[in-house]
N, C-alpha and C positions, 0 to 999 in steps of 0.2 A: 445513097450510102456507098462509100466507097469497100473496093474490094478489098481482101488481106492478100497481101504477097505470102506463096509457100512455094518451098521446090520440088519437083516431080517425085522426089525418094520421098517427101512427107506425106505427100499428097497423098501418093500410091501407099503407105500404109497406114494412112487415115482411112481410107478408102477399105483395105484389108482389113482393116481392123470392125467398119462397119458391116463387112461382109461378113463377120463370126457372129454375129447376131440373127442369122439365117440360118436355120439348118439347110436350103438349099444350096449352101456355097460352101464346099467342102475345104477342108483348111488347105489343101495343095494347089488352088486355083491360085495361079498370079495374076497380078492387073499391072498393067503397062498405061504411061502417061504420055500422051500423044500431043502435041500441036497440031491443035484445026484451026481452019477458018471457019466463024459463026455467023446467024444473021446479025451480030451485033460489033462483029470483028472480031480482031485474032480470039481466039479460046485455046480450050483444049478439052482432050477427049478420056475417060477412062476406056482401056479395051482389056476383052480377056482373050488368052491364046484361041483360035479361031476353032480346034477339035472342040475345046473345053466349052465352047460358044455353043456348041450343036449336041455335044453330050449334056451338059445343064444349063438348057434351054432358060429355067427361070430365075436363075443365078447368072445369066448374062443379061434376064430385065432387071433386075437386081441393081447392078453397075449402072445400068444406064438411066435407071431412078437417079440412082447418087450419086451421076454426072450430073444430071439435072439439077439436084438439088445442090449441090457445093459449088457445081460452076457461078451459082449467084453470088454464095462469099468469099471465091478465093478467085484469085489471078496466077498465073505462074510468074515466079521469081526469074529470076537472071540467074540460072545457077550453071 
């Protein structure tokens, strides 16, 4: 199955937007859309600001559920 092309500003409020269905993720948390290398090649990452990472500990697994799970249907665009 191929990927969907999206660009980092949709992404990241797809993303925010799945994180309001958590009361662990306060609505002032931002996520930032990152280029990684993966074991499968280029990807990319959600992250959240590094304080906010260690003060809501399980709102930063959170994100990184929902990196896991959307990195399977999305690629980042060329934007």
């Amino acid at each position: 199955m191929a990927k969907k092309p999206i660009s980092k500003a949709d992404l990241a409020k797809l993303i925010r937007h799945r994180m309001d269905e958590h009361t662990e993720c306060p609505p002032w948390i931002s996520v930032e859309i990152r280029k990684v290398k993966t074991s499968e090649g280029p990807g990319w990452s959600a992250v959240t600001n590094p304080t906010d990472s260690i003060s809501y500990v399980k709102c930063a697994r959170i994100v990184g559920a929902l990196t896991l799970e959307l990195r399977k249907k999305y690629e980042l665009s060329d934007d």
